[in-house]
PLY file of the C-alpha trace (Angstrom):
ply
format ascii 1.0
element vertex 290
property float x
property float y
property float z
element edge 289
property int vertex1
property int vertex2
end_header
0.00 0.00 0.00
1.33 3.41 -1.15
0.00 6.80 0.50
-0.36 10.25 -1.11
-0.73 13.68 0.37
-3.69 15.96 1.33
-3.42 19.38 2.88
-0.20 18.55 4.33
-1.97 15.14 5.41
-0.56 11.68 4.73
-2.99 9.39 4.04
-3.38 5.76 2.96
-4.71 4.75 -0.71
-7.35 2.19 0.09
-8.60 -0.48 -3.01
-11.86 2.20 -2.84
-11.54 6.33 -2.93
-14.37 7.73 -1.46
-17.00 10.33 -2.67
-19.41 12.52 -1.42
-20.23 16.08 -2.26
-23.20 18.90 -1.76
-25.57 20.09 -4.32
-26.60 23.61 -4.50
-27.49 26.95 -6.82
-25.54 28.66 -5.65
-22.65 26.65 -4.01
-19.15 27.60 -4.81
-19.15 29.98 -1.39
-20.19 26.74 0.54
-17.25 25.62 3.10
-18.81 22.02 3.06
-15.39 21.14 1.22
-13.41 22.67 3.61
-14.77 20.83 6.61
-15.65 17.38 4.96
-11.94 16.89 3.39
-10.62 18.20 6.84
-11.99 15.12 8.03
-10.96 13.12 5.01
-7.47 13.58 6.01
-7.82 13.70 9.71
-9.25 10.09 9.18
-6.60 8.74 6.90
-9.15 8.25 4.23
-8.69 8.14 0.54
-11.37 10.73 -0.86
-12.95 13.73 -1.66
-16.17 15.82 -0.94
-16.48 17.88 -3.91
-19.00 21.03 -4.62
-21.61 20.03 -7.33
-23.62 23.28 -8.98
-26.92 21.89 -9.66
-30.08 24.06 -10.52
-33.76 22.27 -9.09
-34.61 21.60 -12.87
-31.55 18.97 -12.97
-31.78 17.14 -8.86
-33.23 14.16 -10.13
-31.06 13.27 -12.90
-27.69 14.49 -10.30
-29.41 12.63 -7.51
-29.77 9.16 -9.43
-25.96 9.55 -11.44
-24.50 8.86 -7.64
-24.88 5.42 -7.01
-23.06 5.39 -10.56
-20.24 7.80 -10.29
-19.88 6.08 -6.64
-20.38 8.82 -4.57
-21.60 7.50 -0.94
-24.01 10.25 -0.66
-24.36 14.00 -0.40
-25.91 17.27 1.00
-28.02 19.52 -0.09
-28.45 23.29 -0.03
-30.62 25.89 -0.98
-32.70 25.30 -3.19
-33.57 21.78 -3.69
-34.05 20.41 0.15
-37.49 20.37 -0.27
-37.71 19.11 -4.30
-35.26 16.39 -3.00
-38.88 14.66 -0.79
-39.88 13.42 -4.01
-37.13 12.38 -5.56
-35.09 9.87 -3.31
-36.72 6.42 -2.79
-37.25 6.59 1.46
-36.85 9.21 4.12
-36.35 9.03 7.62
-39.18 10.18 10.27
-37.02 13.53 10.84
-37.13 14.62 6.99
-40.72 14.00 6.34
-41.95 16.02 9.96
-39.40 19.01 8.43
-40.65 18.56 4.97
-37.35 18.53 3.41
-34.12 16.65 3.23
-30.32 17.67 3.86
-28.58 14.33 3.46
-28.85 11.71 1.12
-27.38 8.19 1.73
-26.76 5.82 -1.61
-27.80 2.58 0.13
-26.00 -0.91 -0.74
-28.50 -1.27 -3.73
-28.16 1.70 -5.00
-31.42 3.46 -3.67
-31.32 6.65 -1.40
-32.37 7.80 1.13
-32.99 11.19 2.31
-32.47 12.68 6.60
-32.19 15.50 7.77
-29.63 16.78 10.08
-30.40 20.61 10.17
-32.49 20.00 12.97
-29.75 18.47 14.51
-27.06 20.61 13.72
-28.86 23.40 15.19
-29.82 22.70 18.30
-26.17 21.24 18.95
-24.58 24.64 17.83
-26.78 26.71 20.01
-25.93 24.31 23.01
-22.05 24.29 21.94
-22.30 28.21 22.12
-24.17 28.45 25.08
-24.83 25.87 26.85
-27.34 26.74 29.33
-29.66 27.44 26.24
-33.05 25.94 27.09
-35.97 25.81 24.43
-38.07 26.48 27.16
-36.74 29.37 28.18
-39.37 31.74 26.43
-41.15 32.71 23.09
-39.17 32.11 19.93
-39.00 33.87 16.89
-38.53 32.27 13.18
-38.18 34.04 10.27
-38.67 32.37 6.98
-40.65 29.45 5.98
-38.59 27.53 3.71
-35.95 24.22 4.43
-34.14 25.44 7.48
-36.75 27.35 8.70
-38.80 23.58 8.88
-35.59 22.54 10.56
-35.56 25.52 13.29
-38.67 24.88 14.22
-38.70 21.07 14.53
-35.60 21.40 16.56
-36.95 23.91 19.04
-40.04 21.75 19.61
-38.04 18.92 20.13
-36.02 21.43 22.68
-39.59 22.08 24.44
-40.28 25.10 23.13
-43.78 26.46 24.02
-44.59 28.99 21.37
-42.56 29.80 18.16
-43.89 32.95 16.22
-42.97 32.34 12.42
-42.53 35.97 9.86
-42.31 35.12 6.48
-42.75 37.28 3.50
-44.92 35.15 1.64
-47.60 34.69 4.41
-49.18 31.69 3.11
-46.28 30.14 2.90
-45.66 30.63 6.87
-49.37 29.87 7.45
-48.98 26.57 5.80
-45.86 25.37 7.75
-47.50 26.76 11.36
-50.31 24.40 10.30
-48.27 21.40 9.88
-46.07 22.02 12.79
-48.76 22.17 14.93
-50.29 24.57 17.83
-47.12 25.79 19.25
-46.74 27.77 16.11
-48.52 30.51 14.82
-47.94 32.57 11.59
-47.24 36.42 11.26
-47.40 38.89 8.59
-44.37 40.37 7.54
-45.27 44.33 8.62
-45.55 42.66 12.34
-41.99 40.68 12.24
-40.82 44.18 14.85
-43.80 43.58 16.91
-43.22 39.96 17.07
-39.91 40.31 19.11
-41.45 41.68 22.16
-40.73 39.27 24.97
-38.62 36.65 22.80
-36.02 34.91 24.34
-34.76 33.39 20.84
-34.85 35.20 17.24
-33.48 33.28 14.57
-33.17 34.10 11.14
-33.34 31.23 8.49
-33.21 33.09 5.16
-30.13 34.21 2.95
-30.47 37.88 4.01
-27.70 39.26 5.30
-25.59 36.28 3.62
-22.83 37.91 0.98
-24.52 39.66 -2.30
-27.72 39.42 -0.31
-29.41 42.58 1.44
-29.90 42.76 4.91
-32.06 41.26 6.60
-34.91 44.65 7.49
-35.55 43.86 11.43
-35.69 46.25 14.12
-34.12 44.80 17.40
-35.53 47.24 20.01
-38.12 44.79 21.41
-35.98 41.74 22.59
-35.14 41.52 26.28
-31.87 41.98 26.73
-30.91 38.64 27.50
-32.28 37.24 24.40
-30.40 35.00 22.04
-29.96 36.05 18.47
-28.83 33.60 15.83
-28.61 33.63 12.17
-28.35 30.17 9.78
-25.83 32.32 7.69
-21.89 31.57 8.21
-20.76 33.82 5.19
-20.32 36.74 6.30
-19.16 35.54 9.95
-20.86 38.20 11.03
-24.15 38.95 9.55
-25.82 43.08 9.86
-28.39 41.30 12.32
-25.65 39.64 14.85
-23.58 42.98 14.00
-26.90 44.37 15.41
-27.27 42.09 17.97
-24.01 42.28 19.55
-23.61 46.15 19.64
-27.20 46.08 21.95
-25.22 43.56 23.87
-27.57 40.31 22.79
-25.94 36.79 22.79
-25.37 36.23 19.16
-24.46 32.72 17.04
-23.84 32.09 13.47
-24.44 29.40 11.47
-21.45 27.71 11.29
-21.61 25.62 14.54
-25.23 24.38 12.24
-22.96 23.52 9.33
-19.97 21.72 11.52
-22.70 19.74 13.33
-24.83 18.77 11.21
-22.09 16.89 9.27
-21.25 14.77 11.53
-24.53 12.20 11.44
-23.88 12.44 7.73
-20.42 11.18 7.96
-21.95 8.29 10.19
-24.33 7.16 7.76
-21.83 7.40 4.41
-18.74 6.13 6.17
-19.74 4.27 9.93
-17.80 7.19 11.50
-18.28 9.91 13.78
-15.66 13.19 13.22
-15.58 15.81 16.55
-16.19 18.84 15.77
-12.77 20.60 17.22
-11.53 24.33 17.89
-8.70 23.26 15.02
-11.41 22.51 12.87
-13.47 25.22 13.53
-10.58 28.24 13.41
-9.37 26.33 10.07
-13.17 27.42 8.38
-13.42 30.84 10.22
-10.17 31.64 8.65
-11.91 30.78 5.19
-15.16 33.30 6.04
0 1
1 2
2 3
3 4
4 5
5 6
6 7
7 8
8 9
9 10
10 11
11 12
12 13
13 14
14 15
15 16
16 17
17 18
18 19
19 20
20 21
21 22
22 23
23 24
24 25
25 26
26 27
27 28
28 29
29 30
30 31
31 32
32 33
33 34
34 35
35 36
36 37
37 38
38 39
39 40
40 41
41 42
42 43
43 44
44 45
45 46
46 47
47 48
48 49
49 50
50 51
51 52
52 53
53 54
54 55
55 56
56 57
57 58
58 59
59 60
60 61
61 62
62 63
63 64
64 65
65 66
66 67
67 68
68 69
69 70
70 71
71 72
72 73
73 74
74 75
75 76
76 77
77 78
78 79
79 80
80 81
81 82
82 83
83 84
84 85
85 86
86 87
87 88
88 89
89 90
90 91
91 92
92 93
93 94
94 95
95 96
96 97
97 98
98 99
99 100
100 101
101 102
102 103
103 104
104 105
105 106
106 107
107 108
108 109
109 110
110 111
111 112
112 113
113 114
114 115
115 116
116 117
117 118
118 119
119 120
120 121
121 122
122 123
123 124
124 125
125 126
126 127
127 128
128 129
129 130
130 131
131 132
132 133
133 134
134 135
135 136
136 137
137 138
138 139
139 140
140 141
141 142
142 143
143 144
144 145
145 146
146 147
147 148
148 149
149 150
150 151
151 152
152 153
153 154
154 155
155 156
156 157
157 158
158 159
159 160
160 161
161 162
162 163
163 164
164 165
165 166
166 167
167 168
168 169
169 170
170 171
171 172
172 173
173 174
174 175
175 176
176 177
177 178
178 179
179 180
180 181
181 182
182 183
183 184
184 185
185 186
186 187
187 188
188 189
189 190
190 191
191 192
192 193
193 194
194 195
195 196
196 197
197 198
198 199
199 200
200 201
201 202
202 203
203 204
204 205
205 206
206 207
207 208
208 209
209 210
210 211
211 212
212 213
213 214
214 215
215 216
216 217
217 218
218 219
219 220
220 221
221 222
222 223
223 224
224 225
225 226
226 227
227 228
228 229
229 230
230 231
231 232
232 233
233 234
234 235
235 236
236 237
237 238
238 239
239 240
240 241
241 242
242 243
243 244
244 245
245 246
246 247
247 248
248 249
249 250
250 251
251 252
252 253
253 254
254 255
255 256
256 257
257 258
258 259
259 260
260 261
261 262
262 263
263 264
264 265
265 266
266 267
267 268
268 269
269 270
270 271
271 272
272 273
273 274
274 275
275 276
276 277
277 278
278 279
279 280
280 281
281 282
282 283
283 284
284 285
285 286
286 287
287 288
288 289
């Protein structure tokens, strides 16, 4: 057995390289690479994780080449969680409650099957960050209605919230995801998203505003207590206008990159029957990157 080089790594050739990757429109600013390959090396393993630009028109057709091209499975970004449900050939109980899917898994026959680990990855980062967080600890406040939104949500109700306040722009859109996730969620119009923070002890934003080439998210922060918790789904910028915000009324504040970091790891379990940490090496090496 010969061994070859990675990031300064030396690692093993195996008889088998292994593949995975994440699917997006956009995707070339996702650090999924970075952090994946990380743990390629760190592992000794003979592979790649590879960005794959795919529009929603062309999921299928990308989604059924893997078993193929031999990839063991993949992620998926905005925009096709959701138009992945229909595509993959099972789903685990986490994916259909959220309504869309993060991970896919190409089985040992070649089927997939779609998780989700957003849910996952969140409430781990907010715990990581702070980790007296309780989702009990008062109203929360979503805004957006699409994937991660569902993802937000089902993790704070698995956290115990006890009342989540969702803002969308698209108010049917929110209306129709309160209604699936049940009483402990009720839908807002937009022109009340300032009103909605009064007495929140979470606000979390789920969309790509704020995220680079995007405006800023529009959201007065006068209302929240000043021990509430502010966190964004957007890594890139590290620092978001809203957590910018945040911190200068002296709110707690997260980004999503402790989501992205954690949420990898139950992916890595199910492709490769391993389970990567999530380390202060691994975490500086991607914050360098933002």
């Amino acid at each position: 057995m010969f061994a070859f080089a990675f990031n300064g790594f030396v690692m093993p050739h195996p008889e088998k390289f292994l593949l995975a990757g994440v699917m997006g429109d956009p995707i070339m600013h996702s650090r999924s690479p970075a952090l994946h390959n990380y743990w390629m090396a760190r592992h000794g393993l003979a592979g790649a994780y590879v960005p794959l630009h795919v529009p929603a028109a062309r999921l299928q057709g990308a989604l059924r080449a893997l078993p193929a091209l031999g990839f063991a499975g993949c992620n998926l970004t905005i925009p096709l969680k959701e138009t992945a449900m229909g595509i993959v050939d099972s789903i685990d109980d986490t994916a259909r409650k959220i309504g869309a899917i993060s991970c896919v898994t190409v089985r040992a026959d070649g089927s997939l099957h779609g998780a989700n680990n957003d849910s996952y990855g969140f409430a781990e980062s907010l715990s990581e960050a702070f980790p007296a967080w309780r989702g009990d600890a008062g109203p929360a406040v979503v805004i957006g209605a699409g994937g991660a939104a569902r993802a937000v949500v089902h993790a704070l109700i698995q956290r115990g919230a006890r009342e989540i306040r969702l803002v969308n722009r698209t108010f049917d859109r929110a209306a129709a995801l309160a209604a699936e996730a049940g009483a402990l969620v009720s839908a807002l119009p937009w022109n009340g998203r300032h009103a909605a923070l009064e007495g929140a002890a979470l606000l979390v934003n789920t969309t790509s505003q704020g995220m680079v080439g995007n405006p800023p998210l529009e959201l007065a922060l006068s209302a929240l207590p000043a021990q509430s918790l502010v966190a964004d789904v957007v890594y890139i910028p590290g620092e978001t206008p809203l957590l910018r915000d945040a911190r200068l009324r002296g709110l707690r504040a997260v980004n999503g990159l402790g989501m992205l970091l954690h949420q990898a790891r139950p992916a890595w379990h199910s492709w490769f029957g391993l389970d990567p940490k999530v380390t202060p090496e691994l975490r500086a090496m991607i914050e360098a990157t933002l």
